[in-house]
N, C-alpha and C positions, 0 to 999 in steps of 0.2 A: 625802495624800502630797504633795500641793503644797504645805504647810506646810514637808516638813521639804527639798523642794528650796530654799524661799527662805532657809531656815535656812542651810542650807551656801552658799550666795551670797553672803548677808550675812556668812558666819564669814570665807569665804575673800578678800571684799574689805576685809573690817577687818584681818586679818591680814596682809596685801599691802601695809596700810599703815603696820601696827606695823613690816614687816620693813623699810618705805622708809624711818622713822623709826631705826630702828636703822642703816641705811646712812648717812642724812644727819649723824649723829652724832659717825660711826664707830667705832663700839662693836659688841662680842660681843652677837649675840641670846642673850637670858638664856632661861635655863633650862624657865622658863615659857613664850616662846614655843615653843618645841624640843616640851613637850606639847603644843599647843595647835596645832600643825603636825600632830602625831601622831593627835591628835584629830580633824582633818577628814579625814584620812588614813583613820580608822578609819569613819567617818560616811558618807564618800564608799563605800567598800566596802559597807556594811549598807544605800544608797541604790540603789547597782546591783545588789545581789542580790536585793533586792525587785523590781527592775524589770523581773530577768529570771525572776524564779516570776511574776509577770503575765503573760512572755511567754509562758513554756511554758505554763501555764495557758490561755493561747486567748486574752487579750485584746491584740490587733496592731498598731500605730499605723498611721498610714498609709503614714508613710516607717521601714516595719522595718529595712532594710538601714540608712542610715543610725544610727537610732534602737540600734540592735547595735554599729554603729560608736563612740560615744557612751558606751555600757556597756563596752566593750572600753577606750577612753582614758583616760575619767575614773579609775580607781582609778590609773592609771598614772604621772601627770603630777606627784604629790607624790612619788612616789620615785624618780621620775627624775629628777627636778630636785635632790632631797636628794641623790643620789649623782652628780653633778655635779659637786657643792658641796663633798661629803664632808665633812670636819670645818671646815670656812672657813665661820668666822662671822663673819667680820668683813664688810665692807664691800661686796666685791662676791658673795660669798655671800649676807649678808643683799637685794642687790640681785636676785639670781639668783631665789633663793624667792619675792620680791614678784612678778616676773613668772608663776614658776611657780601663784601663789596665783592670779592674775588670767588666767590661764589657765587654769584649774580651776575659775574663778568662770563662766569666757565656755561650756567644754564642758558643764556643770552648767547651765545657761542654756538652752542650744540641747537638750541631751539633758529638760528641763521641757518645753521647744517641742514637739517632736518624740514625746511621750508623749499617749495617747488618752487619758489617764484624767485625769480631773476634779477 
């Protein structure tokens, strides 16, 4: 499981930086990233669901309440940030997403932390 936390880490800070490149440019994030947002989007989701059949399952981290908190944010933070954005691809959209990525990279981070399992 710690593989594919570092996976979505690495997606979401490379991503964070394609989005900064598309900002510094100022150009439309192309279509590809648009999936490729959807994609951790979707990754993120299949990573907390897992995390919480461990929980129900009986195995508890130490800090649950937080470690809950975590599972609750993470799937959130790409679509809150994409509807924020709404269809603004340009510049400060593209800039909005990089943080939202990298925000999602740091809860993703802490919710690995905060996980009993090996």
């Amino acid at each position: 499981m710690r593989s594919l936390h570092i996976t979505a880490i690495a997606y979401a800070v490379v991503l964070s930086v394609v989005c900064v490149a598309c900002a510094a440019r100022h150009r439309r994030r192309p279509a590809a990233v648009e999936a490729c947002l959807t994609l951790l989007a979707g990754v993120t989701v299949i990573l907390c669901l897992v995390e919480g059949l461990r929980i129900a399952n009986g195995s508890r981290p130490d800090e649950l309440a937080t470690h809950i908190g975590y599972l609750v944010i993470a799937p959130l933070v790409l679509p809150a940030t994409a509807g924020a954005v709404q269809l603004d691809g340009d510049r400060w959209g593209s800039g909005a997403m990089a943080v939202g990525c990298l925000v999602l990279a740091v809860v993703l981070l802490r919710l690995a932390a905060t996980s009993s399992h090996a």
